[in-house]
C-alpha positions in Angstrom: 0.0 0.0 0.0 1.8 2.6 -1.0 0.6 6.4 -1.4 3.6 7.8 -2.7 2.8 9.9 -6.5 3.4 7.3 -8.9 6.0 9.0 -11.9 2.8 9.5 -13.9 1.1 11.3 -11.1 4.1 13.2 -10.7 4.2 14.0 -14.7 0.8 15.4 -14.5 1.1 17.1 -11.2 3.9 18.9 -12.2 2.3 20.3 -15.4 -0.4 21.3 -13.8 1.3 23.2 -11.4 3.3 24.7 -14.3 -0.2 26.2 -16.1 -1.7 27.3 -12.9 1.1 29.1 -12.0 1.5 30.6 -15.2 -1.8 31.1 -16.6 -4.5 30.9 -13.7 -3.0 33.0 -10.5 -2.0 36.1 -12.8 -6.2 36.1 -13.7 -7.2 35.6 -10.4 -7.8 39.5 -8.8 -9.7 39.5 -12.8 -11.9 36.2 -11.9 -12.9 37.4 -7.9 -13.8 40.9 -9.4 -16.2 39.3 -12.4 -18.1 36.9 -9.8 -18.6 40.1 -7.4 -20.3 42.1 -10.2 -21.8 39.2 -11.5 -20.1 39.2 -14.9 -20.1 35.5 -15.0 -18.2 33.7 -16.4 -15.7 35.9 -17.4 -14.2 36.1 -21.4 -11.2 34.6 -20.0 -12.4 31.7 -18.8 -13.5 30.2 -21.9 -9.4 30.8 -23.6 -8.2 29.7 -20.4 -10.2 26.3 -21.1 -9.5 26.0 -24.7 -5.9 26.4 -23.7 -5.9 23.5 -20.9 -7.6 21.1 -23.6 -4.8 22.1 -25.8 -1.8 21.4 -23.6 -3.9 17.8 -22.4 -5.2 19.2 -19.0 -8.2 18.0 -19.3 -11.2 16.0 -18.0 -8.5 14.5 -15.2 -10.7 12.5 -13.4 -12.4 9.8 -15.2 -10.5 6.5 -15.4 -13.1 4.8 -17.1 -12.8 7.3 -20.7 -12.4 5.5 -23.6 -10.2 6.4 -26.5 -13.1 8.3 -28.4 -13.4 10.7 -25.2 -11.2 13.6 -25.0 -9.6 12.8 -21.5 -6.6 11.7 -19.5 -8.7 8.6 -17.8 -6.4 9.1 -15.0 -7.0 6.6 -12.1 -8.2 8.2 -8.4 -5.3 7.7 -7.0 -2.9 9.2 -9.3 -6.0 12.1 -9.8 -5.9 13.0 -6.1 -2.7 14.9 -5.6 -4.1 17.1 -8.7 -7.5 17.8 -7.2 -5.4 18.6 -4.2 -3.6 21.4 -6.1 -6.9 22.2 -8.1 -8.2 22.9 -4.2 -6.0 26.4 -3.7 -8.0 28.3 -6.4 -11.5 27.1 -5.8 -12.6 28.6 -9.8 -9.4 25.9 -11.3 -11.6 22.8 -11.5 -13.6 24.5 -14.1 -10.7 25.4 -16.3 -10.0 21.6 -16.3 -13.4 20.3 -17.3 -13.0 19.2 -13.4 -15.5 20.8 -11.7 -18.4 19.6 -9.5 -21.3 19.0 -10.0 -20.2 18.3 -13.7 -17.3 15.8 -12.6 -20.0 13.9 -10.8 -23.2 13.9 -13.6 -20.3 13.1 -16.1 -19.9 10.0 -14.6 -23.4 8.9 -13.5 -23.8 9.3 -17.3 -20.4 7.4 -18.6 -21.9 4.9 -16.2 -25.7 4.7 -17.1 -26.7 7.0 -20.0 -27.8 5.0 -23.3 -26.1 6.0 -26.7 -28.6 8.8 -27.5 -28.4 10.3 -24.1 -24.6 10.2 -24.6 -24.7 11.6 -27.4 -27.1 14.3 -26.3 -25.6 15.1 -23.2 -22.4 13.8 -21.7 -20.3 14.4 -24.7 -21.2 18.0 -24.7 -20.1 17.9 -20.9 -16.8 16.0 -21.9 -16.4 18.6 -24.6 -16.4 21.6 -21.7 -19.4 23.1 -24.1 -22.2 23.1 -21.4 -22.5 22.9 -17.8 -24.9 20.7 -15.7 -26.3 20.6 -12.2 -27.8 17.5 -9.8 -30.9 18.6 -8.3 -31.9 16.1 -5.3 -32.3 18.2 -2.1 -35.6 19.5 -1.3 -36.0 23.1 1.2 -39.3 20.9 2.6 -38.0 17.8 3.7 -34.9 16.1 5.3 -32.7 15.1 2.6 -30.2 13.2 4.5 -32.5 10.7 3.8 -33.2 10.4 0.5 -36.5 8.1 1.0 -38.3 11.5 2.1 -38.2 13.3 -1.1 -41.5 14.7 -1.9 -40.7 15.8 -5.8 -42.9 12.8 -8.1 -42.3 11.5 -11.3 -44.7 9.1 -13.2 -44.9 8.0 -16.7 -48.3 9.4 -18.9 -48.2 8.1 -22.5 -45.0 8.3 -23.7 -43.8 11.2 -21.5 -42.6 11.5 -17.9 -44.0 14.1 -15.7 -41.9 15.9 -12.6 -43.4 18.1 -10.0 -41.5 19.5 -7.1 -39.4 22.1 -5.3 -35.6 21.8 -4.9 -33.2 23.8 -3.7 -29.6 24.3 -3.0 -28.5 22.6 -6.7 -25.1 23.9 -7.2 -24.5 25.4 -11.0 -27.8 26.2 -11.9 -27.0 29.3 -12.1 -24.2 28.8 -14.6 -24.8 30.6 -18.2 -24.2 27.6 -19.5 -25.8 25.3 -17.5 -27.9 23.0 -19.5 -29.1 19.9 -17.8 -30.4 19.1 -14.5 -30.4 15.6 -13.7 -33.7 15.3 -11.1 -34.0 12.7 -8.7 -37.8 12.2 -8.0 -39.8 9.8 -5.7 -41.9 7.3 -8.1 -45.9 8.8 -7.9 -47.7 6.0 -6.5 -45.1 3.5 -5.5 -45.1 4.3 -1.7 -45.6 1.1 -0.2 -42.8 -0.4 -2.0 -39.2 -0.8 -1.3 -38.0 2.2 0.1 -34.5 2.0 -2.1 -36.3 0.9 -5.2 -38.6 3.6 -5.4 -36.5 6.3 -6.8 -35.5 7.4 -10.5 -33.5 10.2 -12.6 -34.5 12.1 -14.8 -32.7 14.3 -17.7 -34.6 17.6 -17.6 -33.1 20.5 -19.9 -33.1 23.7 -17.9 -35.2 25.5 -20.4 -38.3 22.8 -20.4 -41.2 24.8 -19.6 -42.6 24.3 -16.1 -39.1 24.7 -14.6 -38.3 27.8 -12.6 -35.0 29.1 -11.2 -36.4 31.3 -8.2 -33.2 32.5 -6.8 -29.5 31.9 -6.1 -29.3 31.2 -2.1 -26.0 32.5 -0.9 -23.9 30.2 1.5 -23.1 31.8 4.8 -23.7 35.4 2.8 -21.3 34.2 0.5 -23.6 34.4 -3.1 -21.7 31.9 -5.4 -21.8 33.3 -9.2 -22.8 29.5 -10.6 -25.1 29.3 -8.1 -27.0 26.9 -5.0 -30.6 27.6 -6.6 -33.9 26.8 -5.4 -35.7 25.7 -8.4 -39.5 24.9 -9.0 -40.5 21.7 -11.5 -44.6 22.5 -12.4 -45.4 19.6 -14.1 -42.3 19.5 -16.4 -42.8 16.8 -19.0 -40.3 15.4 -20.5 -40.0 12.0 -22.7 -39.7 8.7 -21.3 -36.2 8.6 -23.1 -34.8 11.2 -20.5 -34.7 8.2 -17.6 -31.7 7.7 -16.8 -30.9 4.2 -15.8 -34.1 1.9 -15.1 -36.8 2.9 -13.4 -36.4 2.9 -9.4 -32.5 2.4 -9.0 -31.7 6.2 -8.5 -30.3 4.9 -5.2 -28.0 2.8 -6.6 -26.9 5.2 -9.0 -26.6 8.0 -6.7 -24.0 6.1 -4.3 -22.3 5.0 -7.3 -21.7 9.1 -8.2 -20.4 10.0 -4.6 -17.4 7.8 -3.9 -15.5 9.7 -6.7 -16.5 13.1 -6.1 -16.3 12.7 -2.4 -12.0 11.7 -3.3 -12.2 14.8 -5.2 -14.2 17.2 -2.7 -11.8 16.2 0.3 -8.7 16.4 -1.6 -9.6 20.2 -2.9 -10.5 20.7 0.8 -6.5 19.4 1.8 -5.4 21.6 -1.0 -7.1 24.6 0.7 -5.6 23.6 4.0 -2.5 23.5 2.5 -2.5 27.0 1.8 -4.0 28.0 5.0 -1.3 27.0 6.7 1.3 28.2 4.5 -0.5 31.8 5.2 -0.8 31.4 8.9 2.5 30.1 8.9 4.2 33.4 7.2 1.8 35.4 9.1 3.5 34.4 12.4 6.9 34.4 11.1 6.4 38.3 10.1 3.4 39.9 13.1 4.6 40.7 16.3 2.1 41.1 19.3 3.4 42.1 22.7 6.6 42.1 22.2 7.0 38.6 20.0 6.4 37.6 17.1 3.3 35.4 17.1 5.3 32.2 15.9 7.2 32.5 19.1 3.9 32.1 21.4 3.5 28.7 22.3 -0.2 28.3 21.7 0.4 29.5 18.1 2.9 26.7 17.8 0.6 24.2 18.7 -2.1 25.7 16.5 0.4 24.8 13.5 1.4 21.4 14.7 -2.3 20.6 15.0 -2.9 21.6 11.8 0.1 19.6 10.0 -1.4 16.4 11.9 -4.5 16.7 10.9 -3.3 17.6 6.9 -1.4 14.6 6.8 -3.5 12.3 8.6 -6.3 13.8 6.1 -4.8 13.4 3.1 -3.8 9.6 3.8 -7.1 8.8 4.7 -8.5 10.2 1.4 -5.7 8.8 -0.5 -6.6 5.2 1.2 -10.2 5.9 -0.3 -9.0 6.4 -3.8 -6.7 3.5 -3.8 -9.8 1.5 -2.6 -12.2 2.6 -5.4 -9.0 2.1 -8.0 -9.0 -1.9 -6.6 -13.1 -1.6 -5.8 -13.5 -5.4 -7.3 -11.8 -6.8 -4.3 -13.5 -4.5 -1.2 -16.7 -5.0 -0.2 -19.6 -2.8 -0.9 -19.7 -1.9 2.8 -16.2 -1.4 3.6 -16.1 1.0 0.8 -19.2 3.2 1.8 -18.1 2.9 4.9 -14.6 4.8 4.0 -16.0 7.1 1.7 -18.4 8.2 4.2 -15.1 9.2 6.9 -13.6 11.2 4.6 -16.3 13.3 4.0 -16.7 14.2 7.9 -12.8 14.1 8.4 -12.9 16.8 5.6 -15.2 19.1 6.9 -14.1 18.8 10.1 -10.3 19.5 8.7 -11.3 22.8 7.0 -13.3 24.3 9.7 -10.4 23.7 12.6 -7.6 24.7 9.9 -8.9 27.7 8.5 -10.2 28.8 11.8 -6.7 29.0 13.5 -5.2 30.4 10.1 -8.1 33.4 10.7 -7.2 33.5 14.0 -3.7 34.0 13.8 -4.3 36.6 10.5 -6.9 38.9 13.1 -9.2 41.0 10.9 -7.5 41.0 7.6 -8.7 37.1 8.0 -12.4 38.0 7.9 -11.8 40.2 4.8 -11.4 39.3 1.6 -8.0 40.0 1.3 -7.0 36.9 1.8 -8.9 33.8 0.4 -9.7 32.3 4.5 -13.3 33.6 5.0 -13.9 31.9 1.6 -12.2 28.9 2.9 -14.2 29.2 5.9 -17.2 29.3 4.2 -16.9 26.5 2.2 -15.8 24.4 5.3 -18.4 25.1 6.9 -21.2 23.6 4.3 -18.9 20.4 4.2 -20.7 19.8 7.3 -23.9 19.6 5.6 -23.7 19.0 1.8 -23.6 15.7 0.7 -25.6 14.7 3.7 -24.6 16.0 7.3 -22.1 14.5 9.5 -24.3 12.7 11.8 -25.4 10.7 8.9 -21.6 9.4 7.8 -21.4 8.8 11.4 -24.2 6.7 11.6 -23.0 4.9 8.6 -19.3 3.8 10.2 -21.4 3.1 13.4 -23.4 0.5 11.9 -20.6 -0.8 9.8 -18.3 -1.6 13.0 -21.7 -3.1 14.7 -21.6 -5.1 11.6 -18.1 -6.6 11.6 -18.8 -7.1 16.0 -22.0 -9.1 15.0 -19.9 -11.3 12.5 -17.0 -11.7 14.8 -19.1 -12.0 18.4 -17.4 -13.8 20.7 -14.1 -14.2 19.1 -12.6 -11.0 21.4 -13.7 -13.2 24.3 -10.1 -14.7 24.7 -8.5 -11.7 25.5 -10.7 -11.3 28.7 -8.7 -12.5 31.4 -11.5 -14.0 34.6 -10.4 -14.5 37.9 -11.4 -18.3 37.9 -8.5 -18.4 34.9 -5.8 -16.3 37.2 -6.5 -19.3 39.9 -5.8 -22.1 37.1 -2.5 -20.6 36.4 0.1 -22.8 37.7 2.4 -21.1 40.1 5.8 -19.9 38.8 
């Protein structure tokens, strides 16, 4: 098991860093100012794209791409150290055909979508030409579980018909934002299985009955691609836009996640990375009663906190991705088991990290002048997107209650009773 970048992870990594450096940090005051005044996206982006495809920097993530698909079909394991350096400029996934929610829909339809819906949809996506979003939480409802989702879908004549509220569906927002792919609770099919009673949907944006009521800001932070609320009126669309078969949206939707969880926490480490390495030079160069701050002990031990919890982090994600690489061989519960740590160990990572780099910063950290209140920001939905802690939580619970039902008894040996003490012959 070993973690180390292999020499084509290193290849990659090191080109990457190359065009960011070059290309992406000089446009960065250019990209923050466009999103505030919501010239979105900015002219540059799109050159900055065509210029990645160019030089092969491009859709990263996907292992499974076959030659026809322009792509890298990099494996998670040799992706993750990119994601990771992806994570310091939260707008660089997008320049990469990377970004989420794309990377995400792009392979729920590699994995599921027929040839016409390929053609239709995910090699637009592949292409960088349109943008997507995956609309499954509902404002109404707890959407940590999934079973509760109150928007319907059921089939009239040859069409399908979708009626419901969602809100919070990153990229909506997005000028080029295209497709929403709609989970929806099957009309009619409530006393069934609750797993197998779920489906997706391909809705295009601009099918009448479908209503973009407002971009929600995070923590008053207002995204420029958006965490909509969006209305579905009785949006029809043909029966051809189900993706998958009728009722496995469950399966399909935990077969999205592992993968853009593995991306998720490794742009989270990225953006610890950098945390640090501003709290760190912040310390080395601010004085406060008489010392400089990386001379007061509690400082120090902010830092060393933080470097534990980086590595320990990054090892744990990098574990996951070497898991789904070799996913044949771990079982199903093992590996949702592990994908659901690293999502808490992210959030928590960010929130603890990028608090003590604020801390250490004082005010300038709340400001925008340095990219930590962002950070923050983002670490702080962790916590809830993608389900909320407490729901990983209970998910490793019950998989270690699991393995003790399997194994009971078999720890029994390393009791030690006094009746076994007395039957001990003397020494």
């Amino acid at each position: 098991m070993d973690f180390s970048p292999s020499p084509r992870a290193q290849e990659w990594h090191a080109r990457l860093q190359a065009f960011m450096d070059r290309y992406l940090l000089p446009y960065n005051a250019a990209w923050h100012q466009a999103a505030q005044q919501g010239d979105y996206p900015p002219p540059f982006l799109q050159d900055l794209k065509q210029l990645a495809r160019e030089e092969g920097l491009w859709n990263l993530f996907l292992p499974t791409l076959r030659s026809d698909e322009p792509g890298t079909a990099l494996s998670h394991l040799d992706y993750a150290p990119l994601a990771e350096h992806m994570g310091r400029l939260p707008w660089a996934a997008e320049v990469f055909n990377c970004n989420a929610p794309d990377s995400g829909n792009m392979e729920l339809l590699h994995r599921f979508a027929d040839k016409a819906q390929r053609e239709t949809w995910l090699m637009p996506l592949l292409r960088g030409e349109i943008r997507s979003a995956f609309a499954m939480s509902e404002p109404d409802v707890a959407s940590s579980d999934p079973t509760n989702l109150q928007t319907t879908v059921r089939a009239e004549g040859d069409d399908l018909v979708i009626h419901g509220r969602k809100w919070f569906i990153t990229g909506a927002a997005h000028p080029h934002c295209r497709l929403l792919i709609v989970m929806c609770r099957n009309e009619g099919e409530n006393g069934g299985d609750r797993h197998h009673g779920h489906s997706m949907v391909l809705v295009p944006i601009e099918t009448p009955g479908v209503t973009l009521v407002r971009n929600i800001p995070v923590v008053h932070h207002m995204s420029p691609e958006g965490h909509c609320e969006i209305v579905l009126r009785q949006v029809r669309v043909p029966r051809t836009h189900l993706l998958g078969q009728w009722g496995e949206a469950f399966a399909m939707a935990q077969a999205r996640l592992g993968p853009g969880r593995v991306h998720h926490c490794m742009r989270t480490i990225g953006q610890c990375e950098l945390a640090l390495e501003l709290a760190t030079e912040r310390a080395l160069e601010r004085k406060a009663f008489g010392k400089y701050l990386a001379d007061q002990s509690n400082v120090q031990d902010w830092l060393a906190e933080c470097r534990l919890e980086i590595d320990q982090a990054r090892l744990l994600v990098l574990r996951t991705a070497w898991l789904l690489d070799s996913r044949q061989d771990v079982p199903a519960a093992s590996l949702r088991a592990q994908v659901a740590g690293i999502k808490v160990v992210a959030a928590r990572l960010q929130t603890q990290v990028v608090d003590r780099a604020m801390q250490i910063f004082g005010a300038m950290g709340l400001s925008p002048d340095t990219p930590l209140a962002y950070f923050w920001t983002w670490g702080r939905a962790l916590h809830l997107m993608d389900g909320p802690d407490e729901v990983h939580m209970r998910t490793l619970a019950r998989h270690e209650l699991d393995k003790a039902r399997e194994r009971m008894g078999q720890s029994a040996s390393y009791f030690t009773t006094p009746e076994q003490m007395q039957a001990l012959p003397h020494l």
